[in-house]
NUMARDO-269459 format. One record per residue (C-alpha): x, y, z. Coordinates in steps of 0.05 Angstrom, whole numbers, plus 5000, padded with zeros to 4 digits. Last residue first. Layout:
N
XYZ/...
***
This chain:
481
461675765871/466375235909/470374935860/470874225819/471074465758/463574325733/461574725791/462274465869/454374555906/454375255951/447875205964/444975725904/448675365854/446074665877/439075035872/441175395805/443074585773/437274275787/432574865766/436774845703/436274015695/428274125716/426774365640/429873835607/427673285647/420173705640/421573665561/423872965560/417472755601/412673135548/416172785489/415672105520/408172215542/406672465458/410471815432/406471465470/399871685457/403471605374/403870865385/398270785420/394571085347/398570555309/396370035365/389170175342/390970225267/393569525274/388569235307/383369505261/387969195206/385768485232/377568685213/374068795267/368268275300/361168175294/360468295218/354268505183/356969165166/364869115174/368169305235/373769735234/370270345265/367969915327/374469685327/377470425334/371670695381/372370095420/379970195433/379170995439/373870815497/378370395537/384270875528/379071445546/377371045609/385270905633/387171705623/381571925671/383371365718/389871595712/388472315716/384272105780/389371775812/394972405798/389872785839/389572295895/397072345894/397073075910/392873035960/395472425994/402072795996/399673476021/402473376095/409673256062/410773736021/410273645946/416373835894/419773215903/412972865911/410972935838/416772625799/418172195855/410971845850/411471765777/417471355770/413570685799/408670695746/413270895696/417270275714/411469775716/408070075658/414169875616/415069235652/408168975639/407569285563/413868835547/411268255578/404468335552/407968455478/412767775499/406167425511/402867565450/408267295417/407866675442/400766715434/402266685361/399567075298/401767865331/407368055302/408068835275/401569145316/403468835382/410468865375/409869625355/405369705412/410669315461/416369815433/411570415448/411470125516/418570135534/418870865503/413971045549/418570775610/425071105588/421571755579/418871655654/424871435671/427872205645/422572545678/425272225748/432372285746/437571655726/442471525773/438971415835/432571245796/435270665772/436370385845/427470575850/426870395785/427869575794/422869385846/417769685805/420369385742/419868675772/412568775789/410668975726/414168505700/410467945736/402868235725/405268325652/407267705648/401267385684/396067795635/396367265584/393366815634/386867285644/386167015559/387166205587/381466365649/377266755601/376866245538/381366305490/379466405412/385566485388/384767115347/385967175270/380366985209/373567185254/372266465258/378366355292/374766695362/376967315389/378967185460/386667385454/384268015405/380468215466/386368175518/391768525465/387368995453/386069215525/392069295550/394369545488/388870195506/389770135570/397270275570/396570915512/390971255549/395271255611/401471575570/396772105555/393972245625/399772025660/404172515625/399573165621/399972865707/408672855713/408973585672/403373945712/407673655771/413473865747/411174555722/406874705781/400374885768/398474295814/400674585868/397575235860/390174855855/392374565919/385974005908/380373965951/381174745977/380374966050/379775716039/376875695983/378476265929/382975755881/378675215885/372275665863/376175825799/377575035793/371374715800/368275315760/373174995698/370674295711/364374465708/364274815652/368474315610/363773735638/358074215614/361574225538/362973435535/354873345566/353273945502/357173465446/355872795468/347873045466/348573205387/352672715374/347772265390/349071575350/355771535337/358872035401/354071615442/356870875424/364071105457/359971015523/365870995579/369171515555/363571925558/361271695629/369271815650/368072615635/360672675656/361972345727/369472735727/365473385718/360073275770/364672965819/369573645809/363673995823/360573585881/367573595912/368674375907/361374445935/364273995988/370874306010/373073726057/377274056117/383673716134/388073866201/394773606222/398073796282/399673136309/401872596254/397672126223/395371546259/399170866246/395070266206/398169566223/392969156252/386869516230/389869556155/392268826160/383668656178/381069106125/386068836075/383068056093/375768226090/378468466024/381267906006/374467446022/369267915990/373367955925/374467225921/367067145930/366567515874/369767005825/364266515861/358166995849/360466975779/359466225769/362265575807/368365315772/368865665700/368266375738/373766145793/377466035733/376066675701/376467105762/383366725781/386566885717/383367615716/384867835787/392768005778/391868435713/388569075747/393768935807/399669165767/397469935767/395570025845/401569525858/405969915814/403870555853/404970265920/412369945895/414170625881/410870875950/416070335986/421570435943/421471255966/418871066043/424170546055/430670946044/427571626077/424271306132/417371046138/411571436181/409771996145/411871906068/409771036076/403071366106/402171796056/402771336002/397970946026/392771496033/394171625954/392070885934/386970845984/381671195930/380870545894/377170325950/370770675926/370370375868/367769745920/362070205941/360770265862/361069485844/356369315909/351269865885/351369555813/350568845832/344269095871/341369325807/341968645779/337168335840/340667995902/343867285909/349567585952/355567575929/356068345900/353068635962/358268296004/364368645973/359469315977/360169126054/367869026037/369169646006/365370056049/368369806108/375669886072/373570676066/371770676147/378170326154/382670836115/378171446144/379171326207/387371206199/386671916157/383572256213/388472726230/389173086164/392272936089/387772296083/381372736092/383973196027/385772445979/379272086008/376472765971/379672735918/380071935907/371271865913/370372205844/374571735804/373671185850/365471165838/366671375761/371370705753/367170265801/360970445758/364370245685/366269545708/359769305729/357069785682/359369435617/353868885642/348869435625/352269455538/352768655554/344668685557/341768395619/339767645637/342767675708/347466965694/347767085626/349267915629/354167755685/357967265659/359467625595/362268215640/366567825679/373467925658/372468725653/368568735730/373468505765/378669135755/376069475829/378168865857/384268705831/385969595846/383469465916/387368825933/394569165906/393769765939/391769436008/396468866008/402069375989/401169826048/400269136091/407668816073/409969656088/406369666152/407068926183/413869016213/412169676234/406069286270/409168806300/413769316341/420769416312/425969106367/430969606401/437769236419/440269106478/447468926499/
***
C-alpha cells in the first residue's frame, strides 16, 4: 500500500513562510536598539541616527503597495527573491566599513523587505489548504508583529561584544539565510494570473505615505515649524486624496479602492491604525522608561542587552497568542477577537501606568502587551480575507501593512511628543507623570480600536445571519427557512 509523500519543499513552505516574516520585521526593527551606537561609532547627531530606524519605516511603507499588486500576479515567486536580493545586498551595505550615508541606503533597501509580509500570505491562501492556510497567515501576521521585539536582546549583546557593525552582521547572516529557504521552498503563483503596477498611482501614494510617516517620525517639527508641519500635513492630505480619485478610474489600480471601502475591511484597517498607535506607543514606553537612568528619580537604568530582555515576554506571548486565536476564532468571530485583543492591551497600559517601580512588573505589562498584540495580530487577517478573493490577497494585506506602519510611526511620535512635553526646562529626561499621561492617552487609542471592532462584530452579525437565511441555514427553531 502506497502512500503519497509531500515533496521537500511543501514540507519546508509554511517553516519558511514564517522564517521570512519573522527575519524581515527583526531586521527592519534594528535600527531602535542601536541608535546610540550609531551616532558614537559614525559621530552624527542622535536626531540623524533616528534615521536608521526612520528610513526603513518610509522605505517599507511605500515599497508594501506595490510588492502587495506584483505579489497578486504571476511573478510573485520573482518578485519574493528579487525583494530578498535587495534586502540582503542593503544587509551588506550596512556591515561594511562605509561612510554614514551608506548606513542609510543599506537601512532603506532592507525597509524594503517589510513588504513580504502580504506576499506570504498569499502564498499560504494559494498553495496551503483550508486548515493550514487560516493558522498559517495568523501565525504570518504575529510573526511580522512579534519579530520587532525578537532582534533587540541579541542586537544589544552582539552591540556590547564587537560594535554595531557586529549586531548587523546578524542581519546580513539571517537574511542570507531567508533568501536561501525562500529559493528552496517558494511555489509560483497560480496560472492565469496577471498584475500591472499603476506607477503614477505608486508615486502618489509614495508621495503621501513619505510626507505622512516623515511627520510622525519628526514630532520636533510641529514645536518649532508649525508653520511648515502644517502645509507638508495639508499636501500629504492632497496627495493622498488624488491617489485615490485616480485609483478609482485606472484600469489596473494599486489598491482595489472598492475593496477597501468595504465595511469590514474599512472596519479591520480604522482598527489597526488606532489600535497600532496604541501598541507602539507602550511598546515604546515601557522600553525607554527601562533605560532611564536612577538619576532621573524612577527608571532602572539598564543597559541595551538587559532593556531588549524585557522584550522576551512579549516576543513569547506574542507568539503563544498567535497560536492560540486561530481555535478561538472558531467560536469566537473575527471583530469580536479583535475587541478581546484591545481590551488585553488596555489592561497592560493600565498596568503600565498604575505599577510600574519594579522590573518585575515591567515584565508582566510586556507580557500582557505581548499576548494582546499577539492575538489581534493574528485576528486581523480573517477579518479582512473573508471578504477578499483570493487573487487580491497580497493586495489587500499590503494595504493593511501600511496602515500598520502608518499606525506604528504616529505611536512613536505621540510617545515623544508626550515626554518631550513632560520634560522640565533644563532637564534631560520626563518627569514620572509623563509616563502616566502617555499610557493614559494608550489607554483611550485603545478604547477607540475596541469600540470600532464591537461595532463591525455588530454590524457583520446581520450580514451573517441574511447569508445563512438566504442558503437555506435552520432558524432559531430549528427549521428550514
Amino acid at each position: 500500500m502506497s502512500t503519497t509523500r509531500e515533496p521537500p519543499e511543501g514540507r519546508l513552505l509554511v517553516p519558511s513562510l514564517l522564517f521570512v516574516a519573522l527575519v524581515v520585521a527583526a531586521v527592519g526593527s534594528l535600527g531602535a536598539p542601536l541608535i546610540t551606537s550609531v551616532a558614537t561609532t559614525f559621530h552624527v547627531s542622535l536626531d540623524s541616527a533616528q534615521w536608521t530606524l526612520t528610513i526603513t519605516l518610509l522605505s517599507g511603507a511605500v515599497a508594501t503597495p506595490v510588492l502587495g499588486r506584483l505579489g497578486a500576479g504571476s511573478h510573485r515567486r520573482g518578485t519574493i527573491m528579487a525583494t530578498l536580493a535587495v534586502v540582503v545586498a542593503g544587509s551588506a551595505l550596512t556591515v561594511l566599513p562605509l561612510p554614514f550615508a551608506w548606513l542609510l541606503v543599506g537601512r532603506a533597501a532592507q525597509g524594503v523587505g517589510l513588504g513580504l509580509t502580504a506576499l506570504m500570505m498569499g502564498v499560504a491562501r494559494d498553495h496551503l489548504p483550508e486548515d493550514r492556510s487560516a493558522p498559517t497567515i495568523a501565525l504570518v501576521s504575529v510573526a511580522s508583529t512579534i519579530g520587532i521585539g525578537v532582534g533587540y536582546p541579541l542586537a544589544g549583546l552582539l552591540t556590547d561584544l564587537g560594535g554595531v557593525r557586529a549586531a548587523y552582521g546578524l542581519g546580513l547572516f539571517v537574511t542570507a539565510v531567508a533568501f536561501l529557504a525562500a529559493w528552496r521552498s517558494m511555489p509560483v503563483a497560480p496560472e492565469g494570473r496577471s498584475a500591472r503596477v499603476d506607477i503614477t498611482g505608486a508615486l502618489l501614494l509614495a508621495g503621501g505615505l513619505f510626507l505622512v510617516l516623515f511627520l510622525a517620525s519628526e514630532p520636533s517639527l510641529w514645536s518649532r515649524h508649525l508653520t511648515l508641519a502644517v502645509v507638508l500635513a495639508v499636501a500629504a492630505a492632497l496627495l493622498l486624496c488624488i491617489w485615490a480619485a485616480s485609483e478609482l478610474r485606472s484600469k489596473s489600480p494599486l489598491v482595489d479602492v472598492p475593496a477597501v471601502r468595504h465595511p469590514a475591511v474599512a472596519g479591520a484597517n480604522i482598527a489597526m491604525l488606532v489600535g497600532g498607535v496604541g501598541m507602539y506607543l507602550l511598546l515604546t514606553l515601557i522600553t525607554r522608561y527601562a533605560q532611564t537612568p536612577h538619576s532621573a528619580g524612577y527608571g532602572f537604568g539598564l543597559t541595551t542587552f538587559v532593556a531588549g530582555l524585557v522584550l522576551v515576554p512579549f516576543s513569547a506571548l506574542g507568539f503563544a497568542a498567535g497560536k492560540l486565536t486561530p481555535r478561538v476564532r472558531e467560536r469566537i468571530g473575527g471583530p469580536l477577537l479583535l475587541a478581546g485583543s484591545a481590551v488585553v492591551v488596555l489592561g497592560a497600559f493600565a498596568l503600565f501606568a498604575a505599577a510600574r517601580s519594579s522590573l518585575a512588573e515591567l515584565f508582566v505589562a510586556m507580557g500582557v502587551l505581548g499576548f494582546g498584540v499577539g492575538s489581534f495580530s493574528a485576528a486581523m487577517p480573517g477579518v479582512i480575507l473573508a471578504v477578499t478573493p483570493h487573487s487580491e490577497t497580497s493586495s489587500a494585506m499590503s494595504f493593511n501593512q501600511v496602515v500598520r506602519s502608518v499606525g506604528f510611526s504616529l505611536g512613536s511620535a505621540i510617545g515623544g511628543l508626550v515626554l518631550s512635553a513632560g520634560t522640565d526646562t533644563g532637564h534631560l529626561f520626563p518627569t514620572d507623570s509623563a509616563y502616566t499621561t502617555a499610557a493614559l492617552v494608550g489607554i483611550a487609542a485603545m478604547a477607540v480600536t475596541a469600540m470600532t471592532s464591537l461595532a463591525l462584530a455588530r454590524r457583520r452579525a446581520p450580514e451573517t445571519e441574511a447569508t445563512a437565511t438566504a442558503v437555506g441555514a435552520p432558524s432559531q427553531d430549528g427549521s428550514r427557512r
